[in-house]
N, C-alpha and C positions, 0 to 999 in steps of 0.2 A: 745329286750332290756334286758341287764343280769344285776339284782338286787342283789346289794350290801346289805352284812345282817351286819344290826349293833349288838352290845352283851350289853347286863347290864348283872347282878349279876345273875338273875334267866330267862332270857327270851333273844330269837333274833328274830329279828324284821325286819321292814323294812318299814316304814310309807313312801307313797309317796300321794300328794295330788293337785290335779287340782282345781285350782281358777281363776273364771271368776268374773271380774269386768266389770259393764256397765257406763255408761256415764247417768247419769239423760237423761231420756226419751229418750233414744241412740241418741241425737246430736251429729255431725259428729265435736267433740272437740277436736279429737287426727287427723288432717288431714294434717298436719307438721311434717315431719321430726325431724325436730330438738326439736319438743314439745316430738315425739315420744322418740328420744334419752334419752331427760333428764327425760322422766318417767322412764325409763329403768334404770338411772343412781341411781334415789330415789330408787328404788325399790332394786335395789343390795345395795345401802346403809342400807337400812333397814332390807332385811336379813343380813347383818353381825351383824347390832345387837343386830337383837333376835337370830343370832347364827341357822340359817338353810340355807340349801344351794339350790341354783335356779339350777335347773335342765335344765327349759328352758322356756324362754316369748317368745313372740309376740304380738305386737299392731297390732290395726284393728282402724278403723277412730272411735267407736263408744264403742270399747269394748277392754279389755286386759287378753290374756290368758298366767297362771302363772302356772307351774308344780315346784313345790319343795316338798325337803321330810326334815322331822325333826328327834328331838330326840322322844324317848318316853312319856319324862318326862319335855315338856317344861314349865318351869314356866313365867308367863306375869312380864312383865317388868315396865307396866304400872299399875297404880291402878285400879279397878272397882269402 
């Protein structure tokens, strides 16, 4: 895989990050197709925007693996 180096002002970089989400007590909740699709549709909705980009998913009946990389400097969108 040839990683892309991003630049700010003083630093280059290249954040990439694997996130696995489970299903409460891995029930088999993702076993549809078409449930599968539209997580997949959220989920690229929502990286556009916090503005990072999906590198690449896959559903599993129980679990969903997500590779994206960001900026350096993401700021939340949402309050804490």
């Amino acid at each position: 895989m040839k990683y892309k180096l991003d630049r700010s002002a003083h630093s280059v970089y290249s954040l990439h990050y694997h996130l696995v989400v489970i299903v409460k007590y891995r029930r088999k909740a993702l076993y549809d197709e078409g449930i599968r699709e539209s997580l997949k549709q959220i989920i690229w909705s929502l990286a556009e925007e916090l503005g990072i980009e999906i590198i690449g998913q896959e559903p599993a009946e129980d679990h969903i693996h997500i590779l994206y990389s960001s900026r350096q400097h993401l700021q939340p969108i949402y309050p804490m």
